[in-house]
C-alpha positions in Angstrom: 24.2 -64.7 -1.5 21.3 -63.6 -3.3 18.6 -61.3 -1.5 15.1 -61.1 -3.2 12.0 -59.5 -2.2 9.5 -62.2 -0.4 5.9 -61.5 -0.8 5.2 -60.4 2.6 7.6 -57.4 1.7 6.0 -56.7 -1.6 2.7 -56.5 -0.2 4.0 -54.5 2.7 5.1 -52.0 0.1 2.0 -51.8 -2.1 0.3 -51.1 1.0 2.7 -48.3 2.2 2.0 -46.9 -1.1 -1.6 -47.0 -1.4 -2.1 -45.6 1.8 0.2 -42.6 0.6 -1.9 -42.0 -2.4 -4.9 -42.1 -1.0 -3.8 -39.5 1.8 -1.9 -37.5 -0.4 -5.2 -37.5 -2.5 -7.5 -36.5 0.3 -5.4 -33.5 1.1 -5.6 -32.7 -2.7 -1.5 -32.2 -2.8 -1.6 -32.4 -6.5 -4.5 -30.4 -6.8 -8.5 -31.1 -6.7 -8.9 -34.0 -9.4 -12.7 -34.7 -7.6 -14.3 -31.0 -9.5 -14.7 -30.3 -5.7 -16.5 -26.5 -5.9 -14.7 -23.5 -5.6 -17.4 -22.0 -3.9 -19.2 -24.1 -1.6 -23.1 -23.3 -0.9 -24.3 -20.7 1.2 -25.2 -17.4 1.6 -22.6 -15.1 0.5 -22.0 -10.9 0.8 -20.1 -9.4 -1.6 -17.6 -6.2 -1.6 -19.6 -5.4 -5.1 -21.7 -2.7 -5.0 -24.2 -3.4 -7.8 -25.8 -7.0 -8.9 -23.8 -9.2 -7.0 -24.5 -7.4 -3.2 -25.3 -10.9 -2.0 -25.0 -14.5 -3.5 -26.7 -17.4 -2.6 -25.0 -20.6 -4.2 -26.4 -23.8 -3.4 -25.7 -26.5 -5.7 -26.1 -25.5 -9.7 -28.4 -22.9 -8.9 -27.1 -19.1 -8.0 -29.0 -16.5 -6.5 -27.9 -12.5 -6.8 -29.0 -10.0 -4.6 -31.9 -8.7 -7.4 -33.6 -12.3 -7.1 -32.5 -13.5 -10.4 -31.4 -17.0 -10.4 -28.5 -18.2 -13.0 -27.8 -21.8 -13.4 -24.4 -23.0 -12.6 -22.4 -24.5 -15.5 -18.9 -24.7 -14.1 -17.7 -23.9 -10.6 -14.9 -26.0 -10.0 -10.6 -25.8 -8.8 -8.3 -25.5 -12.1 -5.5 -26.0 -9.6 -5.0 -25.8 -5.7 -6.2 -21.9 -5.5 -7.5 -20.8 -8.3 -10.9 -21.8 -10.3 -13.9 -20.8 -12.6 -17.8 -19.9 -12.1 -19.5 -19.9 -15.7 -22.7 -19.2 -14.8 -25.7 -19.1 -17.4 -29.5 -17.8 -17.8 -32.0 -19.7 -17.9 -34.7 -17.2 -19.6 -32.6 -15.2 -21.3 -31.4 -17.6 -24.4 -27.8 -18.6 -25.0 -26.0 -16.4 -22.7 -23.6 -17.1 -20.1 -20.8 -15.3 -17.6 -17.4 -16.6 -17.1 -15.3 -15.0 -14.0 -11.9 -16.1 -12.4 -12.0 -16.8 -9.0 -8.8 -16.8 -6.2 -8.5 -17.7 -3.3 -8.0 -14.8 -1.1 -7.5 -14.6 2.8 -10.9 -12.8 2.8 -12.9 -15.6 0.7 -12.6 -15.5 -3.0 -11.3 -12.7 -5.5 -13.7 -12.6 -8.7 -12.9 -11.3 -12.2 -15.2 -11.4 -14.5 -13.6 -13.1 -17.8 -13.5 -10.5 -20.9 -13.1 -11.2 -24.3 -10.4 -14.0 -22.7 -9.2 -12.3 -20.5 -10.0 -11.8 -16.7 -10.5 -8.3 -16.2 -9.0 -7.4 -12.9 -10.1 -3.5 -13.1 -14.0 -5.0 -11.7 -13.4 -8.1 -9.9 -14.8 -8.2 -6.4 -14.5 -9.9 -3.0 -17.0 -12.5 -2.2 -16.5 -12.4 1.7 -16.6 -15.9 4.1 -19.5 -16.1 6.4 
């Protein structure tokens, strides 16, 4: 006797595996594929003792604690805890900051990217509200 999948069971099992995707999606388990931010908006105080006292990010537009706004270029997940924040000037010509960010249990570690490299020597907290 020959058993075949009816229809009812393949649809069953397309549905079973869509609703997996999606949730397995939506918890990101294979990492954020939506260039979620790595830093979400708000007001931000830092362990940095110099520019970066406070940040304000709220949407492509950052804010240090001098006043001097910098236009966000990339702040987006390269995998599930780690990212980048390339941040450029708007009056200043073609210049721009790259810096590595972790996740940390404090908020987010930042390194500030160096001739390729993320220099861990100067990287800073940015803490959670």
């Amino acid at each position: 006797m020959k058993k075949t999948l009816g229809i009812i069971q393949v649809l069953a099992i397309l549905v079973i595996g869509i609703m997996i995707g999606a949730f397995a999606e939506r918890s990101h388990a294979f990492g954020y594929a939506d260039n979620t931010p790595i830093i979400p908006n708000g007001t931000y105080k830092t362990s940095n003792a110099n520019k970066w006292q406070t940040m304000e990010v709220s949407g492509s537009e950052v804010k240090d604690a001098k006043g001097k706004h910098l236009v966000v270029v990339d702040n987006r997940f390269t995998n599930r805890t780690r990212g980048r924040l390339v941040l450029a000037s708007p009056d200043k010509g073609n210049r721009s900051w790259s810096y590595y960010i972790a996740k940390v249990k404090e908020g987010w570690r930042v390194s500030p990217i160096v001739n390729g490299e993320p220099d861990h020597d100067s990287d800073f907290i940015v803490y959670v509200n």
